[in-house]
N, C-alpha and C positions, 0 to 999 in steps of 0.2 A: 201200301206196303207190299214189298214184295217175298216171296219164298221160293225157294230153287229145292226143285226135285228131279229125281230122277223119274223120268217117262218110260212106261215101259213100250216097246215100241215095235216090237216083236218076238221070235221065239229068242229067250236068251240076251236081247238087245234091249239098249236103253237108251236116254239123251236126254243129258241133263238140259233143264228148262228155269226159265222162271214164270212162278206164276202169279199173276196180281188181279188181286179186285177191282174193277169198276164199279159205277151204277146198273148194279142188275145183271152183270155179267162179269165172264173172266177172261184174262188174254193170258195164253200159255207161249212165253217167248225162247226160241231156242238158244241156247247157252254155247253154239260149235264156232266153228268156224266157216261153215258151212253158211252156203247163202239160202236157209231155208224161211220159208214165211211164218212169222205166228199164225197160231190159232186163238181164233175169238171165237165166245161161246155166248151169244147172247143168252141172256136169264133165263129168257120163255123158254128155251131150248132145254135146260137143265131139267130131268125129271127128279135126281138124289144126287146125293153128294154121302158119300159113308166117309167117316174118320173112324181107323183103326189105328188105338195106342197096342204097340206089343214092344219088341226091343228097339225098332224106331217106329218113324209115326208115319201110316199110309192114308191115302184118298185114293177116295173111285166114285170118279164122278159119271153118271148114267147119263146121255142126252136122248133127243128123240133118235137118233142115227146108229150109236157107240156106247162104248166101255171104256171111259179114258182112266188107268190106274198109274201110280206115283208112289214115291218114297220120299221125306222132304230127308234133306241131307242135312247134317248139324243137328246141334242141341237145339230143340224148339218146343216150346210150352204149346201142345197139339189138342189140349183144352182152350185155352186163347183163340187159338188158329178158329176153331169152330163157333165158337163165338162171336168173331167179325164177320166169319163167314153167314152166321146166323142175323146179323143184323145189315145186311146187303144182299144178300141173293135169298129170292121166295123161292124154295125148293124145297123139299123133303129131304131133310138131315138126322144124321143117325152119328151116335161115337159111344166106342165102345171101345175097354181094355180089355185086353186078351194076355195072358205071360207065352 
């Protein structure tokens, strides 16, 4: 299953992506028109993954390298979300709501 978010990608910029689970890892694919390459995160690579509920729902996933942060677009149940994510990626995961 996949989720589309927007990437934050520098100061002010974004790009929407989608992003899907594998075994142990995740491929963050770009949504443009642009001929840009996904990014694959193998597992081992993930140090955390935070889900924050506020008025929508964010991730920020740590690797050994970065800081990858997100906004998923749409209505999404971002308790769900962390739950699949909890039963496919060994990482250190965190969700919390915030208003």
């Amino acid at each position: 299953m996949g989720y589309t978010l927007k990437l934050h990608t520098g100061f002010f910029r974004t790009t929407h992506v989608d992003l899907s689970l594998f075994r142990d890892g995740l491929l963050l694919r770009p949504l443009t028109d642009e001929p840009d390459e996904p990014l694959i995160i193998p597992g081992r690579q993930i140090r955390s993954i935070a889900f924050v509920r506020n008025s929508h729902g964010e991730i920020h996933i740590q690797t050994d390298s970065r800081l990858i942060s997100g906004t998923f677009t749409g209505d999404i149940d971002l308790r769900s979300v962390f739950q699949s994510f909890r039963q496919q990626i060994v990482a250190r995961m965190t969700y919390e709501e915030s208003n």
